[in-house]
C-alpha positions as CSV (number, residue, x, y, z in Angstrom):
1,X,-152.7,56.0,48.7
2,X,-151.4,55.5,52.2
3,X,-152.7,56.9,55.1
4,X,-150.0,58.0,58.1
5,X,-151.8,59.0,61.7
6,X,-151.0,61.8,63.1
7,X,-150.2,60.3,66.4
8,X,-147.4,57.9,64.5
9,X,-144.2,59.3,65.5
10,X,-141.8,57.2,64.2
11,X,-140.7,55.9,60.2
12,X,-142.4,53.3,59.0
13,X,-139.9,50.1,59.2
14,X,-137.7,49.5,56.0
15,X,-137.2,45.7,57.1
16,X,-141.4,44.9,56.4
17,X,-143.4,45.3,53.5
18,X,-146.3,48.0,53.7
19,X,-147.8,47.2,50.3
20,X,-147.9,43.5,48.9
21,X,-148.3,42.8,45.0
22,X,-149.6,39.0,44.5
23,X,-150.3,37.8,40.8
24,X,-152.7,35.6,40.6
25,X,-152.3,34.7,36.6
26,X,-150.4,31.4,36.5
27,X,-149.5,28.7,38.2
28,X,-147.2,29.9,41.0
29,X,-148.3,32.9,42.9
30,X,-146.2,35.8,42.5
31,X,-145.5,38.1,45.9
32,X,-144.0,41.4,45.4
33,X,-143.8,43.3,48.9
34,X,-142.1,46.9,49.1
35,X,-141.7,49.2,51.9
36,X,-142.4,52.8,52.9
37,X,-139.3,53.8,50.5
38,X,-140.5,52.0,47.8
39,X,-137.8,49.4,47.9
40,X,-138.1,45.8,47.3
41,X,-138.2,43.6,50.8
42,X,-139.9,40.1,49.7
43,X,-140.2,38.7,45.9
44,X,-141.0,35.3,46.0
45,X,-142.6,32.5,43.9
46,X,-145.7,30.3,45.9
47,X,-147.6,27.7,45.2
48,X,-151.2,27.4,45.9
49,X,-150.7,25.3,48.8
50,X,-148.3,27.7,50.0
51,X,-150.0,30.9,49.9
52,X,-151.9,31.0,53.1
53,X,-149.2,30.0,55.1
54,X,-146.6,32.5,53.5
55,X,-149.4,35.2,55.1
56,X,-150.3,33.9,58.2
């Protein structure tokens, strides 16, 4: 569920995920990020020693 403030007067950006999907399951680290239309903006394959810098 997301939560918008009341005092937030403008879209959310289309260019920057607001929700990120990361499956943990295999090998490589799967990162699925959409925005606030639902739309696909990353999708990218990691691997372990890449994961912390991909979200700093």
């Amino acid at each position: 569920m997301m939560r918008v403030s009341s005092t937030h007067q403008q879209e959310p950006s289309t260019e920057h995920p607001i929700r990120i999907g990361l499956d943990t399951s295999k090998r490589l680290f799967q990162v699925h990020g959409v925005d606030a239309r639902e739309r696909v903006v990353r999708r990218r394959q990691l691997k372990r020693d890449q994961l912390l810098g991909f979200f700093a």
